[in-house]
TORLUMMAR-770373 format. One line per 5 residues: number of its first residue (from 1); their letters; for each residue x negated, y negated, z of N, C-alpha, C. Coordinates in steps of 0.05 Angstrom, whole numbers, plus 5000, padded with zeros to 4 digits. Atoms other than C-alpha are relative to their C-alpha. Layout:
NUM) A) X,Y,Z,X,Y,Z,X,Y,Z | ...
# end
This chain:
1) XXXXX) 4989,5014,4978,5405,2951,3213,5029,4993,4994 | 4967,5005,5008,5481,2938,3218,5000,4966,5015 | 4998,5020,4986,5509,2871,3226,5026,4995,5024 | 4980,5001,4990,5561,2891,3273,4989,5000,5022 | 5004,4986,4974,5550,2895,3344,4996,5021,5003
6) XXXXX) 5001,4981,4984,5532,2954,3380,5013,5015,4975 | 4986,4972,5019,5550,3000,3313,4974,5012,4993 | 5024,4981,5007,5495,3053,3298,4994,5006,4969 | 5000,4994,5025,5463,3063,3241,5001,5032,4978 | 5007,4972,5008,5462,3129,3198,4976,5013,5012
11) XXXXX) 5026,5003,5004,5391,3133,3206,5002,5019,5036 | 4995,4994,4968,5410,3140,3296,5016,5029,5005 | 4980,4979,4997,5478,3184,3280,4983,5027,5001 | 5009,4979,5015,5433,3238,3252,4975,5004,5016 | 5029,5001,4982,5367,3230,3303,5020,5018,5026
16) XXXXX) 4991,4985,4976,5428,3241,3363,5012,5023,4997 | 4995,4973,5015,5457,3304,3317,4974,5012,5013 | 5023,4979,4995,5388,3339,3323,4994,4996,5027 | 5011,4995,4979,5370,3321,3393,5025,5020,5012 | 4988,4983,4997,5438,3348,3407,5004,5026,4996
21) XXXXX) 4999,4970,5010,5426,3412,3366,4981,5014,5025 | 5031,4991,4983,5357,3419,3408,5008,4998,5029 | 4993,5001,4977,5391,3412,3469,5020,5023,5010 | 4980,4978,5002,5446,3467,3448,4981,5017,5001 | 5016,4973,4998,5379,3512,3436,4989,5003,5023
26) XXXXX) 5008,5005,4968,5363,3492,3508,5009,5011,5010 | 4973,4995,4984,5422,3509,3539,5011,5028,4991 | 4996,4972,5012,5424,3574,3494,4989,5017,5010 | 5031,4978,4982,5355,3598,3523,5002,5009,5031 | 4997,5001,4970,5373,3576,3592,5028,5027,5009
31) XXXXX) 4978,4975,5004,5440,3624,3589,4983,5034,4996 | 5008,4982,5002,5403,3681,3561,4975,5007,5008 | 5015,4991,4983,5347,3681,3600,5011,5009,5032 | 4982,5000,4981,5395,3677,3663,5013,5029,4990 | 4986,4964,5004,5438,3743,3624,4982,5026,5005
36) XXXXX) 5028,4973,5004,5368,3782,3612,4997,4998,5028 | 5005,4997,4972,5353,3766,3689,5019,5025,5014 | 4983,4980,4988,5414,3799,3714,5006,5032,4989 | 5002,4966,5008,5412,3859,3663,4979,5010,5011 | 5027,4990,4989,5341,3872,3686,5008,5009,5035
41) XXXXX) 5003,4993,4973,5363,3866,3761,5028,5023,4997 | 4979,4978,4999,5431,3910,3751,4983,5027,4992 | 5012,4974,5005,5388,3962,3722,4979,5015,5021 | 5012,4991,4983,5339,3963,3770,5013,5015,5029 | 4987,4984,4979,5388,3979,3822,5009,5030,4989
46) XXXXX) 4993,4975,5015,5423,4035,3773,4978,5023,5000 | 5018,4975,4989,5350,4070,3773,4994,5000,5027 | 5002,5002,4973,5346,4058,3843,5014,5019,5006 | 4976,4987,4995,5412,4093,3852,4989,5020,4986 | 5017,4981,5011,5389,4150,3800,4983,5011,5014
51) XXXXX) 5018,4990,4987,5331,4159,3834,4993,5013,5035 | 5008,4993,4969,5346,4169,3908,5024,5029,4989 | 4995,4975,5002,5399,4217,3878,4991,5020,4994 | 5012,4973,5013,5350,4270,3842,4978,4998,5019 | 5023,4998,4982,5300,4251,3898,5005,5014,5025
56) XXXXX) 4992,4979,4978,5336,4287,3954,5019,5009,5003 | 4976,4992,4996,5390,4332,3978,5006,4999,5024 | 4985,4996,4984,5406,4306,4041,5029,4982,4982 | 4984,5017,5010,5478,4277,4020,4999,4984,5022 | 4994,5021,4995,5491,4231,4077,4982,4981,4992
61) XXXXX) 5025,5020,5009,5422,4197,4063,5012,4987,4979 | 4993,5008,5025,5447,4192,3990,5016,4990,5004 | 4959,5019,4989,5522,4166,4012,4995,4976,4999 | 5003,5026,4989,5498,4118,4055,4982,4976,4986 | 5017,5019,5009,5445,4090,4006,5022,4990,4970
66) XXXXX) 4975,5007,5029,5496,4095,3939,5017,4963,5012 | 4977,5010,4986,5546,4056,3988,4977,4953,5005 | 5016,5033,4997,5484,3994,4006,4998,4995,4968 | 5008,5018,5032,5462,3983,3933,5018,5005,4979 | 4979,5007,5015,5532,3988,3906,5002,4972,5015
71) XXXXX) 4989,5032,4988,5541,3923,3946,4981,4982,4998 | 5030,5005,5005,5478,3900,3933,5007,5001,4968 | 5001,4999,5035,5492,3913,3853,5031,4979,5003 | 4982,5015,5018,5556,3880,3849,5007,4975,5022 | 4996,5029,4991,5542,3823,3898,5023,5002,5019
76) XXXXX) 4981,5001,4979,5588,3843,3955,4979,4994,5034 | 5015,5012,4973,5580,3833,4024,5006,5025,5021 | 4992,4965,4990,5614,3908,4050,4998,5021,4991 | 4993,4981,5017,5623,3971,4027,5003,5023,5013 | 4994,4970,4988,5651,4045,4039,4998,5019,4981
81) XXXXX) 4989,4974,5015,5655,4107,4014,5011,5023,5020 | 4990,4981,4983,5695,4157,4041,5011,5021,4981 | 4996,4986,5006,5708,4226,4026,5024,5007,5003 | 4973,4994,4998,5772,4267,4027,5001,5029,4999 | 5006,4974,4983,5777,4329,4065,5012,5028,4975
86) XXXXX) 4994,4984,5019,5788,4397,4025,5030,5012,4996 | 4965,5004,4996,5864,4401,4047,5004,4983,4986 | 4984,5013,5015,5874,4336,4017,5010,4978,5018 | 4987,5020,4970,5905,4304,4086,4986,4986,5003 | 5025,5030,4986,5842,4264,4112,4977,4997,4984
91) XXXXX) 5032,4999,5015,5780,4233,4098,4987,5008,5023 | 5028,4984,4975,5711,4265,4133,4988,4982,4994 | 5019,5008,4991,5654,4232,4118,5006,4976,4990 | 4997,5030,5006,5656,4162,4121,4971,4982,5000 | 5015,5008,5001,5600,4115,4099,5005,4969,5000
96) XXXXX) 4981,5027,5008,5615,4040,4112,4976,4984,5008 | 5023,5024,5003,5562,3971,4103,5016,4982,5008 | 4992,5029,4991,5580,3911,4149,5033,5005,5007 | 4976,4988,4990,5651,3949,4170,5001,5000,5022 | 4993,4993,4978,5685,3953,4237,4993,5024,4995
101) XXXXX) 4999,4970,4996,5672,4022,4264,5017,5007,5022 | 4975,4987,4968,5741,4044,4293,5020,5013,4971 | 4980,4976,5015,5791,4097,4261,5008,4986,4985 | 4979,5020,5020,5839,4048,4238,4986,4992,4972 | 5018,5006,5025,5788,4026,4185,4987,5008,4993
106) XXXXX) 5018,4986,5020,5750,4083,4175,5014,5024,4986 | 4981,4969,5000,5802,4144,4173,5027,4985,4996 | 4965,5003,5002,5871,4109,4153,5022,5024,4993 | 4978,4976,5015,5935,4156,4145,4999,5001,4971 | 4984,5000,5034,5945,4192,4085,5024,4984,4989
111) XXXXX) 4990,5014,5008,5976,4147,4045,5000,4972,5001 | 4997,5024,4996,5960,4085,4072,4970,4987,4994 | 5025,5019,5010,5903,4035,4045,4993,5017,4979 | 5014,4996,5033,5873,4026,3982,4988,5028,4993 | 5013,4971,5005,5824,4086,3992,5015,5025,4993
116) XXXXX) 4979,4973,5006,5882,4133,3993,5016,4990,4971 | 4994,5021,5016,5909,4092,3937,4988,5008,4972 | 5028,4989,5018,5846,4111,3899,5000,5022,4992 | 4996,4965,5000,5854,4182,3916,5022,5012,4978 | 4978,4996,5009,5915,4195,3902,5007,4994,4967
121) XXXXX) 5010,5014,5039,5918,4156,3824,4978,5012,4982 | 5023,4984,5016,5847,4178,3816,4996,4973,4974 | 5006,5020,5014,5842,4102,3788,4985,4982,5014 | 5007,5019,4985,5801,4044,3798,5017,4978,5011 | 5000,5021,4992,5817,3987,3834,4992,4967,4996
126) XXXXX) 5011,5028,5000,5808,3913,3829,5021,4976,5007 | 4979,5024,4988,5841,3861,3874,4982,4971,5003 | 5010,5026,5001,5828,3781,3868,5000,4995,5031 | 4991,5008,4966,5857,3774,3948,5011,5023,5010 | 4993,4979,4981,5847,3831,3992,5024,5001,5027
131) XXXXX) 4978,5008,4968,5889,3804,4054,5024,4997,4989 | 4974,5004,5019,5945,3793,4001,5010,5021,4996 | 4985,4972,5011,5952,3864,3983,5009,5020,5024 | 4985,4978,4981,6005,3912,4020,4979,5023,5010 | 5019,4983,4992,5952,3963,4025,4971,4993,5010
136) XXXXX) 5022,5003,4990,5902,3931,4057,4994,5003,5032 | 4994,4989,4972,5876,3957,4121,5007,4979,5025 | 4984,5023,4977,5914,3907,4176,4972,4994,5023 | 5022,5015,4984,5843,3902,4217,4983,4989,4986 | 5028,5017,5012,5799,3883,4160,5022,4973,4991
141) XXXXX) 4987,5017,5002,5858,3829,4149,4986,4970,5016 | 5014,5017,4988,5823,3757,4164,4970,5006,5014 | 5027,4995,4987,5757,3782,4168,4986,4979,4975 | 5004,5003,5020,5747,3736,4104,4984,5015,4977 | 5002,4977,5028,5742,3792,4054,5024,4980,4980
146) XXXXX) 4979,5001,5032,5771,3765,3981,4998,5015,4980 | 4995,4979,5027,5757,3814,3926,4993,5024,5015 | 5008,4964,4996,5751,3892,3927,4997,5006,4972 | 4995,4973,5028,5741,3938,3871,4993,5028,5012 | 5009,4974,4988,5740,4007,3889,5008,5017,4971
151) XXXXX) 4998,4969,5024,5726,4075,3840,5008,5023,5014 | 5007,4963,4992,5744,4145,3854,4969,5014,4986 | 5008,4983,5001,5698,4190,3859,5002,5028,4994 | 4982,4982,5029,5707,4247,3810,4981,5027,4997 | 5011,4982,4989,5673,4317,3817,5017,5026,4972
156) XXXXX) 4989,4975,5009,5691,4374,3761,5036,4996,4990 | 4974,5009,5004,5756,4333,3751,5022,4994,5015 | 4991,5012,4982,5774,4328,3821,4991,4975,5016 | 5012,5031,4983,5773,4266,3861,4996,5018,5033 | 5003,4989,4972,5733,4278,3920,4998,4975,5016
161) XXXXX) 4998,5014,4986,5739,4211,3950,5002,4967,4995 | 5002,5025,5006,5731,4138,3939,4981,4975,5014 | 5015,5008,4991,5673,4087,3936,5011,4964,4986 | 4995,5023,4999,5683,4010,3952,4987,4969,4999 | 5030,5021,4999,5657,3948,3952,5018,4969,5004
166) XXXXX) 4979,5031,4988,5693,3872,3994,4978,4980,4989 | 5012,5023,5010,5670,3807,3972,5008,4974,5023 | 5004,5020,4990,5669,3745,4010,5020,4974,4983 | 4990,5009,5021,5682,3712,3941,5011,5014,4978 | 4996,4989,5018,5699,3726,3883,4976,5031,4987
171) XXXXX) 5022,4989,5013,5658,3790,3843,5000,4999,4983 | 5008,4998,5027,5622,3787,3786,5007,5020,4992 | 4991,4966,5016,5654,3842,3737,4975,5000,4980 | 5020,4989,5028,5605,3871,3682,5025,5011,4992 | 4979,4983,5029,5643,3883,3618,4979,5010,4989
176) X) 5022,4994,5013,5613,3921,3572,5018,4992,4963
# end
């Protein structure tokens, strides 16, 4: 016992040490059960994806399903994919999730918006504030879209088009 006021004894310091440790192994479990959740569900989409590809050859079927459970895997709320015609000039087939359906936002000029952007670089993408960036298409502007990431699509070493994915909020990245 101490004769000070309110001062703790060794005996306490070293009881609230270990509950604290046991609370760090709490809070350790709780994290990595939460990480293993989301590797389990990312993968499940990945064979998902896998699997509708070796399961048929219509492509739009495939497009349009790649295009839902990419937005669906990385927690968006849109998504496109669009091709890029064999000239080079336009895109053809367009696949878009929760999109206006009008030219302007599905077919932009060569050169203009991210998709072409994509093409053209033959790099990914990743914007924090979509409505912020020069290349963003002027009708999806104030639709509250805030993140994008978009990939090319890559074929034998050519880019055949580019697939997308808008956020609401922010997206979760996977590092590896």
């Amino acid at each position: 016992q101490s004769l000070q006021p309110r001062a703790y004894i060794p005996e306490q310091l070293r009881l609230i040490e270990i509950i604290a440790s046991q609370a760090s192994v709490a809070i350790d479990n709780a994290r990595l059960f939460v990480e293993v959740n989301e590797v389990l569900e990312r993968e499940r989409h990945l064979n998902e994806i896998a699997s509708l590809i070796s399961g048929t050859v219509d492509l739009p079927f495939i497009l349009e399903n790649v295009v839902r459970l990419s937005v669906e895997l990385m927690g968006g709320y849109a998504g496109t994919l669009r091709l890029v015609t064999p000239d080079r000039n336009e895109l053809s087939d367009v696949f878009n999730i929760h999109l206006p359906e009008n030219e302007a936002v599905s077919r932009p000029a060569k050169g203009s918006g991210i998709t072409w952007a994509i093409i053209e670089s033959g790099q990914s993408i990743r914007l924090k504030e979509y409505d912020k960036d020069a290349r963003a298409i002027p009708e999806l502007r104030g639709h509250g879209f805030y993140a994008f990431v978009g990939s090319p699509i890559v074929a034998e070493g050519e880019c055949l088009g580019a697939l997308g994915v808008l956020s609401s909020e922010p997206l979760k990245v996977y590092l590896d």
